[in-house]
C-alpha positions as a printed Julia matrix, in Angstrom:
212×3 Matrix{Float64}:
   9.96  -25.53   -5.97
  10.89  -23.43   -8.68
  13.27  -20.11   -7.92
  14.28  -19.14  -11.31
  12.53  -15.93  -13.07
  13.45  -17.83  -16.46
  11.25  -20.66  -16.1
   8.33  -18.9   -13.98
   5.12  -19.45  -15.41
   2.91  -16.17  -15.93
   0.3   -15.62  -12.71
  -0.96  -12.26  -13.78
  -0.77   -9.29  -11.68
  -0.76   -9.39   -8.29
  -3.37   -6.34   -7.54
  -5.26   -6.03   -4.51
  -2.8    -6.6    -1.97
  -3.09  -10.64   -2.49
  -0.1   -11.73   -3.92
   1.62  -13.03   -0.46
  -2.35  -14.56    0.29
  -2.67  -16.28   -2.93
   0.61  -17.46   -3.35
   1.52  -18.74   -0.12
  -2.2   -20.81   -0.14
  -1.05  -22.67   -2.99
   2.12  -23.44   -1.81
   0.97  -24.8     1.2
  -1.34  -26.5    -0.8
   1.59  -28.05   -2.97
   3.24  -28.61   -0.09
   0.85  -30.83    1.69
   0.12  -33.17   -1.29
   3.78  -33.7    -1.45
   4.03  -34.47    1.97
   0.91  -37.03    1.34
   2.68  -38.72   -1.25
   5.89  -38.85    0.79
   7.94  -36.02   -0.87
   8.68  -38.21   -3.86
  12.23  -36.85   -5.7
  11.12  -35.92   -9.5
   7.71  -35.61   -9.18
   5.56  -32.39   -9.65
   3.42  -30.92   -6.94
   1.2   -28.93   -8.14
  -1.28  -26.84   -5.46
  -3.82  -23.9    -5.44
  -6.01  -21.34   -3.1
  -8.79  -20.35   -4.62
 -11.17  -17.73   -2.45
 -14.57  -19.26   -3.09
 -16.54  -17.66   -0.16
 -17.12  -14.22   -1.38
 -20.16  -12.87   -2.8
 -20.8   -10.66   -5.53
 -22.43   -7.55   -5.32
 -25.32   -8.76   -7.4
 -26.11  -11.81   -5.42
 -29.31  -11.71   -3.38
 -27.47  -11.24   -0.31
 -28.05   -9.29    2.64
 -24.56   -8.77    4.0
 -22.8    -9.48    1.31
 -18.57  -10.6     1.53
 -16.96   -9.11   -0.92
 -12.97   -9.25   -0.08
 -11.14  -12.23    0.89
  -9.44  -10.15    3.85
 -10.1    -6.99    5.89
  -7.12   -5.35    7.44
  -6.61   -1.52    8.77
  -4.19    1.11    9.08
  -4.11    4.06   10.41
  -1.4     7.07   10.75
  -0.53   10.29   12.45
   1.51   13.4    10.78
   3.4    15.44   13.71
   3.89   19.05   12.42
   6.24   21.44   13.15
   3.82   24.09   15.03
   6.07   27.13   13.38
   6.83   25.82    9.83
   4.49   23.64    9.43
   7.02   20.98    7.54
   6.13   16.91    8.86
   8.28   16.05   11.5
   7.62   12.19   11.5
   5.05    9.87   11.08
   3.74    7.45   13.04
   1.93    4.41   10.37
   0.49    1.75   12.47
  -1.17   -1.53   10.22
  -2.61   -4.66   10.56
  -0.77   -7.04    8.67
  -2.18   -9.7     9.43
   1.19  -11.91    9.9
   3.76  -10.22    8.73
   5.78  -13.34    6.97
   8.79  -10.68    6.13
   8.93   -7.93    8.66
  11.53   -5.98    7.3
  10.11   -5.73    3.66
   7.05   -5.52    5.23
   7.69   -2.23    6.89
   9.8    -1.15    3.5
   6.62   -1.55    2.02
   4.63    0.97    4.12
   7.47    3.6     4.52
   7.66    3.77    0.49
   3.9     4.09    0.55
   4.12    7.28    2.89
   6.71    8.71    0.98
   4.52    7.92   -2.23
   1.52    9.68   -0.25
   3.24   12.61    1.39
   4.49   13.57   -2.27
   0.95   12.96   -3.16
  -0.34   15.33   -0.73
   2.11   18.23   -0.26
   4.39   18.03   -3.44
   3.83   16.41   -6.29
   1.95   17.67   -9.46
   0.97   16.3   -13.18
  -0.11   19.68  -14.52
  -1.06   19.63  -18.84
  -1.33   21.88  -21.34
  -4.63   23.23  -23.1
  -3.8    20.21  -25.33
  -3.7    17.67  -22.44
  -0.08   17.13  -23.3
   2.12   16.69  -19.79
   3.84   19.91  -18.86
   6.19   17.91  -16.51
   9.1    16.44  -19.33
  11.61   14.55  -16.34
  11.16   13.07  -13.29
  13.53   16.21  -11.89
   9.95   18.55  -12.32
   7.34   15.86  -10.69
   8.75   17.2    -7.35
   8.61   13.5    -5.73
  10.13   13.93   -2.2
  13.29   13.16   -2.41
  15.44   11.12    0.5
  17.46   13.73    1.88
  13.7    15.84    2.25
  11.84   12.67    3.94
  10.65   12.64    7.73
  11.3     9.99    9.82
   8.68    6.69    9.35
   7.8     4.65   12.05
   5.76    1.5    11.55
   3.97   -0.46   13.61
   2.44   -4.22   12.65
  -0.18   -4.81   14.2
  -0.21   -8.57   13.46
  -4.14  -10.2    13.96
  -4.17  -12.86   12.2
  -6.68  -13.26    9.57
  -9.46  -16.31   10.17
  -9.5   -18.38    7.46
  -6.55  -17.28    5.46
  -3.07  -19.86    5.05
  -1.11  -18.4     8.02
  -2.9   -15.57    8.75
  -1.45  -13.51    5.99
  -4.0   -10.53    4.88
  -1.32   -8.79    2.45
   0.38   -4.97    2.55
   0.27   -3.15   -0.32
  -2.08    0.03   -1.53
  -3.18    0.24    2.03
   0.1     2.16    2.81
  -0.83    4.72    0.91
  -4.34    5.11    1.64
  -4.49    7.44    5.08
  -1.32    9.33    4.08
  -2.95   12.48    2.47
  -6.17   12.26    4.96
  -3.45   12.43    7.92
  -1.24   15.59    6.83
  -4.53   17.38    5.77
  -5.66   16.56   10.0
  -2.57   17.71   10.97
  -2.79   20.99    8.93
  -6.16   21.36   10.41
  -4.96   20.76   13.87
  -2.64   23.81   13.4
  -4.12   26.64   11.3
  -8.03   25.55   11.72
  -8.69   25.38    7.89
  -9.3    21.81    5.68
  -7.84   21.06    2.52
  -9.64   19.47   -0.44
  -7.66   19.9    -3.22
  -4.01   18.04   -3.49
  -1.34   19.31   -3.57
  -2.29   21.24    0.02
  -1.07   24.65   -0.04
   1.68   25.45    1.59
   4.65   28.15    1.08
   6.53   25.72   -0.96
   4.18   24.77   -3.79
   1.77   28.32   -3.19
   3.61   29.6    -6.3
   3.71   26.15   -8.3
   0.47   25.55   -7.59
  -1.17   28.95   -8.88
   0.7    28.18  -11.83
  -1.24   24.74  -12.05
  -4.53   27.04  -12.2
C-alpha cells in the first residue's frame, strides 16, 4: 500500500459522504486478492468497490434505490431561556461504524460550528453590482472558538447491510439539522419561526437590516 501524497494517483472528489465507503471497499478488495495469491513481495494488488445496486431515477422502478447508504442524525440546541445565546448541543448520528472515532466526532463538531454560523451569524451580503461586500474573513462573522458552545456527539454505530465493514460515511450530514434545530429552539422560547437565515437575534438585528 501506497502512503505517499507524491505518488497518489488522482480518485476525484470524494462528495457525498463516500470517501471512507469507497475507499475502504477497494482496499479490502486489494487486500483479499493479495491474500489469495499469498501476499507475494513486489507484486501489485490492485482492488475496487463499485456500488452497482442502485437505480436511477428514470428506471421503471417502483421503489427505486437511489444511495448506496442511508444514515441519520439528529440534534438538539439548549437555549439560554433569558438571552437566548446556545448553551450546548447535543448531535447524535448514525455512523454506521465509526472506523476513526475521534475524527469522526471532529467531523460533526466542525459541521455544527459551520451550521450554527450558518444560522445565527454569518452573512455574504453584495452590492447592487453583485460584487461581495464582505472583503476578509474578519467581516463573514464565522463563530469564532472562544464564542462556540459546548458539542456533544453521539455515534450511533448500526452498521450498514451490505457495505465493507459497515461504514456509511460522515460528512455533509453534520451540517444538515444544525439550522432546523436552533430555529426549534427559538421557537420553543419566544413562540415565533424563522425562515430566513441569519435568524434574528440582538446581535445581527442591526447587521442584518443592513443586509436589506
Amino acid at each position: 500500500m501506497i502512503v505517499d501524497t507524491t505518488r497518489e494517483l488522482g480518485a476525484g472528489q470524494t462528495t457525498g459522504s463516500r470517501g471512507t465507503l469507497m475507499g475502504a471497499g477497494s482496499v479490502a478488495d486489494a487486500c483479499r486478492a493479495a491474500m489469495a495469491d499469498g501476499c507475494r513481495i513486489g507484486v501489485d494488488y490492485e482492488g475496487e468497490y463499485r456500488v452497482d445496486w442502485t437505480n436511477s431515477l428514470n428506471d421503471a422502478v417502483e421503489h427505486p434505490v437511489i444511495h448506496s447508504t442511508f444514515g441519520y442524525a439528529a440534534q438538539m440546541v439548549v437555549l439560554d431561556p433569558d438571552t437566548g445565546e446556545v448553551e450546548k448541543v447535543v448531535a447524535a448520528h448514525d455512523v454506521g461504524r465509526a472506523v476513526n472515532p475521534l475524527l469522526c466526532e471532529g467531523q460533526i463538531e466542525g459541521a455544527v460550528h459551520m451550521g450554527l454560523g450558518y444560522a445565527l451569524t454569518e452573512g455574504f451580503p453584495c452590492d447592487a453590482d453583485g460584487r461581495p461586500v464582505n472583503s476578509t474573513l474578519r467581516s463573514l462573522d464565522i463563530i469564532r472558538p472562544k464564542d462556540m458552545p459546548p458539542v456533544e456527539v453521539i455515534l450511533v454505530e448500526s452498521p450498514q447491510p451490505g457495505a465493507p465493514y459497515g461504514i456509511k460515511g460522515v460528512g455533509e450530514i453534520g451540517l444538515v439539522p444544525t439550522a432546523g434545530a436552533v430555529a426549534a429552539a427559538l421557537w420553543a422560547l419566544d413562540g415565533r419561526w424563522r425562515a430566513e437565515l441569519p435568524f434574528v437575534n440582538e446581535a445581527n438585528r442591526e447587521r442584518e437590516a443592513a443586509w436589506t
